[in-house]
DSSP file (Angstrom, degrees, kcal/mol; ACC not computed):
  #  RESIDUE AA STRUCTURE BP1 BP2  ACC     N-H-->O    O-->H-N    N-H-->O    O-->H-N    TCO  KAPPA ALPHA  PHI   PSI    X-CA   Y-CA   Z-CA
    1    1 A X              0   0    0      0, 0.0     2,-0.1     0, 0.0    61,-0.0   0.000 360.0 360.0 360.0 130.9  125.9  101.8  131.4
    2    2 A X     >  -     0   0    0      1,-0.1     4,-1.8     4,-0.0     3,-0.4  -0.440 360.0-114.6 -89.0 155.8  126.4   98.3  131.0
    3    3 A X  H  > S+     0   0    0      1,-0.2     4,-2.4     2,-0.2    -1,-0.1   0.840 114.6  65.1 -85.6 -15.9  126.2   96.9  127.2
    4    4 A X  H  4 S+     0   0    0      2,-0.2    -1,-0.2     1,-0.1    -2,-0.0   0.775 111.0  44.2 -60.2 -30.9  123.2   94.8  127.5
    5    5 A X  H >> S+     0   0    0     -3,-0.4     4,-2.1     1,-0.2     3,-1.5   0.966 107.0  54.4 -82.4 -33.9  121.4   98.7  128.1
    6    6 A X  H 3X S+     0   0    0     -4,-1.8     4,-3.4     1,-0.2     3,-0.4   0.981 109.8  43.8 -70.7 -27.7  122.9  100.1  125.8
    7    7 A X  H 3< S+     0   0    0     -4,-2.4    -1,-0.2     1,-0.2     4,-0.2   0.321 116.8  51.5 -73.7  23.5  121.6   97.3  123.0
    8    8 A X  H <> S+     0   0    0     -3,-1.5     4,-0.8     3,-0.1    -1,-0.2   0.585 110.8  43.0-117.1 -18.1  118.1   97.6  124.7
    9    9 A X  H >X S+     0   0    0     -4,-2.1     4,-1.9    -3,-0.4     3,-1.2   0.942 112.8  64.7 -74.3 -62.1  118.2  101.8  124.4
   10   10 A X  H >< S+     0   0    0     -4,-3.4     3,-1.1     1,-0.3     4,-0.2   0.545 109.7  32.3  16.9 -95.9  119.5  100.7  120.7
   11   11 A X  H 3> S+     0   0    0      1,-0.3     4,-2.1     2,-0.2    -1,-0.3   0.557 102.7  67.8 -51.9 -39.6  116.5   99.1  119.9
   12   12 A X  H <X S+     0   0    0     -3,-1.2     4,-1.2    -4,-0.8    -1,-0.3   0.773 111.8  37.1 -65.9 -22.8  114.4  100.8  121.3
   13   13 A X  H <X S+     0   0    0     -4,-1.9     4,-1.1    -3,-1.1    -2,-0.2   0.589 104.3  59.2 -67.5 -31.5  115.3  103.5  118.9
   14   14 A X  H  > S+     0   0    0     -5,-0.4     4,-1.2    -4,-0.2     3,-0.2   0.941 106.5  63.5 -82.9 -53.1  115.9  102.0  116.1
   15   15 A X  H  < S+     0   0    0     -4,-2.1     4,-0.3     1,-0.2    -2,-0.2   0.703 105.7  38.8  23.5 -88.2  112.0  101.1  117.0
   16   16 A X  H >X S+     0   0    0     -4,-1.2     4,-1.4    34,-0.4     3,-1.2   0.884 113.1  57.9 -55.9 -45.9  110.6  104.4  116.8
   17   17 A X  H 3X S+     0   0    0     -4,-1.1     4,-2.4     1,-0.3    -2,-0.2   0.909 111.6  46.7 -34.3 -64.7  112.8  105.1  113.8
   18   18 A X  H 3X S+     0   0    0     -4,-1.2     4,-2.4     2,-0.3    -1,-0.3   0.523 111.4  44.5 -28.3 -47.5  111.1  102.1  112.2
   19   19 A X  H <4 S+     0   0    0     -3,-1.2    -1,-0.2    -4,-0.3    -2,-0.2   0.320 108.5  52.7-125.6   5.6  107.9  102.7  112.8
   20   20 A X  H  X S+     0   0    0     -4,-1.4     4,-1.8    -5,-0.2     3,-0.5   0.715 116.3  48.6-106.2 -22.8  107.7  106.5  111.9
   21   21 A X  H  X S+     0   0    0     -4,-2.4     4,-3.0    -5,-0.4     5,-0.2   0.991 106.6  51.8 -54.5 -71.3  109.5  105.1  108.3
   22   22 A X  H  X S+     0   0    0     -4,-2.4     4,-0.8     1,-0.2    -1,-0.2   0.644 117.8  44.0 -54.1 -14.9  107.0  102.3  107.8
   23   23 A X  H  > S+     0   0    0     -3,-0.5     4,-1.1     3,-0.1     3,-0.4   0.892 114.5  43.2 -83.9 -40.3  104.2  105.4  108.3
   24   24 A X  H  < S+     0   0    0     -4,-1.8     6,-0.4     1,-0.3     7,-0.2   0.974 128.1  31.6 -75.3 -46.7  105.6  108.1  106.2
   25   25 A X  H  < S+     0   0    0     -4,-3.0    -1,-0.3     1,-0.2    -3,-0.2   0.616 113.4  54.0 -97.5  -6.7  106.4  105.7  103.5
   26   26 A X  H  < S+     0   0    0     -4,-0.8     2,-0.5    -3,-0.4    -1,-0.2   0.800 108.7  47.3 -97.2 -30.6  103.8  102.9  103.5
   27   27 A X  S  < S-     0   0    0     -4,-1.1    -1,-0.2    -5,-0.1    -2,-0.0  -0.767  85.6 -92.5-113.7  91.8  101.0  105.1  103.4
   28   28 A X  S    S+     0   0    0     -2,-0.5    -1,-0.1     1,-0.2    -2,-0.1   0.776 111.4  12.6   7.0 136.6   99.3  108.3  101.6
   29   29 A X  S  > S+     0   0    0      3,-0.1     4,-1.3     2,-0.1    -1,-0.2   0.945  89.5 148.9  58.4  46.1   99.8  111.6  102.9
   30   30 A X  H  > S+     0   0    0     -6,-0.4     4,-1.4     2,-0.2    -5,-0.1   0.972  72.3  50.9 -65.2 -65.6  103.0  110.0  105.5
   31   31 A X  H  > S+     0   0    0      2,-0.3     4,-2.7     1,-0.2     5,-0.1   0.616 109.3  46.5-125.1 -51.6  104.8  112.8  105.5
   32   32 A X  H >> S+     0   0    0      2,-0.2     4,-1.6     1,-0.2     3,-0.6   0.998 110.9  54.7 -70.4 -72.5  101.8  115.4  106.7
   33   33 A X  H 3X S+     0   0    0     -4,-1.3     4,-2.6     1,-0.3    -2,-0.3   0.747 109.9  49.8 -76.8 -20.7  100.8  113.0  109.3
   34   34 A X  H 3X S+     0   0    0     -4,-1.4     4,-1.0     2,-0.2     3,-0.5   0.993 112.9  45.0 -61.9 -62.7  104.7  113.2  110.6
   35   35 A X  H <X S+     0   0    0     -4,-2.7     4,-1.4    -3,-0.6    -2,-0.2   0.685 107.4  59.1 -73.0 -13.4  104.7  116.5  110.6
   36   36 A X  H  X S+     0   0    0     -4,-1.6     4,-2.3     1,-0.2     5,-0.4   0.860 105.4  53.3 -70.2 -40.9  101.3  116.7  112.4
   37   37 A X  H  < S+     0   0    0     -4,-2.6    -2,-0.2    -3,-0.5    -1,-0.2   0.448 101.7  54.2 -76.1  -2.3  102.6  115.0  114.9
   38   38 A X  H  < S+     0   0    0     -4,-1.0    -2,-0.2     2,-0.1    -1,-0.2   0.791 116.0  42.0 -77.6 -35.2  105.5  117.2  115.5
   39   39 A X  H  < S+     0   0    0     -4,-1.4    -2,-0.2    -5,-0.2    -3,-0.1   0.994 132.8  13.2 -71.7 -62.3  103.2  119.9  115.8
   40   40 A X  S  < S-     0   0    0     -4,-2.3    -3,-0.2     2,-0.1     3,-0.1   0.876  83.3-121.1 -59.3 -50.8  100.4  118.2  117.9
   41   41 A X        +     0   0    0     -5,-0.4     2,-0.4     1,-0.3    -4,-0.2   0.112  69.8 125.3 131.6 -45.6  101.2  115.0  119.4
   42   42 A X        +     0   0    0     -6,-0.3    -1,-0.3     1,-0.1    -2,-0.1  -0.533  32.7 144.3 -77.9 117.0   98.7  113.1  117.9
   43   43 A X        -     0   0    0     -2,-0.4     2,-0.1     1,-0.3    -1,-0.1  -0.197  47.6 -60.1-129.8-139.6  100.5  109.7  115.9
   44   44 A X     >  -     0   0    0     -2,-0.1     4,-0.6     0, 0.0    -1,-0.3  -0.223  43.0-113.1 -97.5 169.4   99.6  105.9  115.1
   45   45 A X  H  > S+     0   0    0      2,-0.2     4,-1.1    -2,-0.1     5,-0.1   0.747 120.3  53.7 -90.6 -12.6   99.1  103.5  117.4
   46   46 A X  H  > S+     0   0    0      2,-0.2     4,-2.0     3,-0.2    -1,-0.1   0.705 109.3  47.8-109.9 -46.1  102.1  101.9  116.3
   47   47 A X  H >> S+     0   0    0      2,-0.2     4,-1.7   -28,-0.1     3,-0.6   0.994 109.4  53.3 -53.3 -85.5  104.1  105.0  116.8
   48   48 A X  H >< S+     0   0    0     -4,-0.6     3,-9.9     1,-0.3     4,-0.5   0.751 112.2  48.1  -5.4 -99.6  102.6  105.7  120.4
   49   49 A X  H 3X S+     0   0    0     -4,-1.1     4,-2.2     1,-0.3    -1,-0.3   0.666 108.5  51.1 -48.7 -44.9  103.7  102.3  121.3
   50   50 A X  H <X S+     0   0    0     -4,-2.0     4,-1.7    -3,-0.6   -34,-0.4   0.742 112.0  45.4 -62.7 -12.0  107.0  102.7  119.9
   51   51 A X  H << S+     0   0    0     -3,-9.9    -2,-0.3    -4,-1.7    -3,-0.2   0.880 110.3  60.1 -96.7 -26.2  107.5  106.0  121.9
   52   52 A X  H >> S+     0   0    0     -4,-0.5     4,-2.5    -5,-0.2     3,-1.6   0.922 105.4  48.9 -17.7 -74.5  105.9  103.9  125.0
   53   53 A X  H 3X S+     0   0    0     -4,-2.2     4,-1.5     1,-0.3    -1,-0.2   0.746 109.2  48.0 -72.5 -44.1  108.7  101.5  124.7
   54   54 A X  H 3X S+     0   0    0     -4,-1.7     4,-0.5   -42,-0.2    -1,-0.3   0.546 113.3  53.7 -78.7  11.7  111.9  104.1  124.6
   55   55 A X  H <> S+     0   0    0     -3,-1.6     4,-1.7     2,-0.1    -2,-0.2   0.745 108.8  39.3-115.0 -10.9  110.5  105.6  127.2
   56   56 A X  H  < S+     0   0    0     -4,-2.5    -3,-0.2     2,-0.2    -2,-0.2   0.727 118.3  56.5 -78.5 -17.7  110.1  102.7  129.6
   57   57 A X  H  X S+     0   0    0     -4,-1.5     4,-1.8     2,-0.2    -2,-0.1   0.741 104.8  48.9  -8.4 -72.4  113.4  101.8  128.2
   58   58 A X  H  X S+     0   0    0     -4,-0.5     4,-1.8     2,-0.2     5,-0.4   0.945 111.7  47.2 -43.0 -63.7  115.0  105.0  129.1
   59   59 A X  H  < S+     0   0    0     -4,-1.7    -1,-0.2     1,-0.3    -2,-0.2   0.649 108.2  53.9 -84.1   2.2  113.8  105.0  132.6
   60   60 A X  H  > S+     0   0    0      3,-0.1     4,-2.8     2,-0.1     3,-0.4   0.909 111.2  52.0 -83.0 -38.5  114.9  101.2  133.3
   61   61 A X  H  X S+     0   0    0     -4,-1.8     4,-1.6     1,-0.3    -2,-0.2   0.868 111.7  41.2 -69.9 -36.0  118.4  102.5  132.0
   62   62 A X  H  X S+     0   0    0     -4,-1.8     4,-0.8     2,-0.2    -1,-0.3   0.640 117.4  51.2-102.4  -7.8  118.7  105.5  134.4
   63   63 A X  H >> S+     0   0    0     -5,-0.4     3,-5.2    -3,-0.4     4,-3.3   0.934 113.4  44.1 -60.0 -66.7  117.1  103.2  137.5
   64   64 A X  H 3X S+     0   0    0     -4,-2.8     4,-0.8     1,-0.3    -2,-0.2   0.754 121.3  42.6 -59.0 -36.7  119.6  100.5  136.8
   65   65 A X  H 3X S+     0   0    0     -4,-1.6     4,-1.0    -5,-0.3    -1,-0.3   0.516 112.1  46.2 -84.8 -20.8  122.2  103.3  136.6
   66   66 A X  H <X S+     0   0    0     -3,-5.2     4,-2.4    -4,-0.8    -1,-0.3   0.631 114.0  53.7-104.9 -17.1  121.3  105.5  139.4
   67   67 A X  H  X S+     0   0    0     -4,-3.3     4,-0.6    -5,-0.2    -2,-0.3   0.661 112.4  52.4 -75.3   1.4  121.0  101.6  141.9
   68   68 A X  H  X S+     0   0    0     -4,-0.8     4,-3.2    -5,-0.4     3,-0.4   0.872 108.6  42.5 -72.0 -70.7  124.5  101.3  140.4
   69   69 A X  H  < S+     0   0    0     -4,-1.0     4,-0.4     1,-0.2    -2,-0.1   0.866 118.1  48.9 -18.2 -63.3  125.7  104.7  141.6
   70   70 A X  H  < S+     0   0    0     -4,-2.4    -1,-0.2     1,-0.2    -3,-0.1   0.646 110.2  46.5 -71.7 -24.5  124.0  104.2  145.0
   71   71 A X  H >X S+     0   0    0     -4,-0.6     3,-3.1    -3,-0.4     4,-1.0   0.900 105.2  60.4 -96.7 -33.2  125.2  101.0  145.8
   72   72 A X  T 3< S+     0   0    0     -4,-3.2    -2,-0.2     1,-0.3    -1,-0.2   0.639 117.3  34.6 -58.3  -5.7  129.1  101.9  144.8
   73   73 A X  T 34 S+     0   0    0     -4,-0.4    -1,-0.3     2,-0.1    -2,-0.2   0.302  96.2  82.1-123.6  13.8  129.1  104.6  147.5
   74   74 A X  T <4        0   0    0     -3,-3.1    -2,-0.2     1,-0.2    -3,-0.1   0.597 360.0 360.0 -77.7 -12.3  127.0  103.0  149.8
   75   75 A X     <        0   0    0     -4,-1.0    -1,-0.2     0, 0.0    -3,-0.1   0.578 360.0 360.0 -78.0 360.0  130.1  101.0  151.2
């Protein structure tokens, strides 16, 4: 993993982190809606969008990582 992916996984974590803190703490009943969404699924749009983003994130890191692989034993 090259260090510009890992400071893009980073972030993309620190992201989600972010934006399940700004719900549990900016707003009434945070904490239930966290834990509703461990049980269900169901979250924020804000949330959503942050889990969107580490998981397109994710899968750029293990492309770039498995064309890395492929080309260093393709010679």
């Amino acid at each position: 993993m090259i260090p510009s992916q890992a400071e893009n996984l980073r972030k993309a974590i620190e992201n989600l982190i972010d934006a399940k803190l700004h719900d549990v703490l900016s707003k009434p009943g945070g904490l239930d809606r966290l834990m509703a969404h461990r049980r269900t699924g169901v979250a924020s749009y804000d949330i959503r969008m942050a889990e969107r983003r580490l998981q397109e994130t994710l899968a750029e890191t293990i492309q770039a990582s498995s064309d890395s692989y492929a080309e260093s034993y393709s010679a």
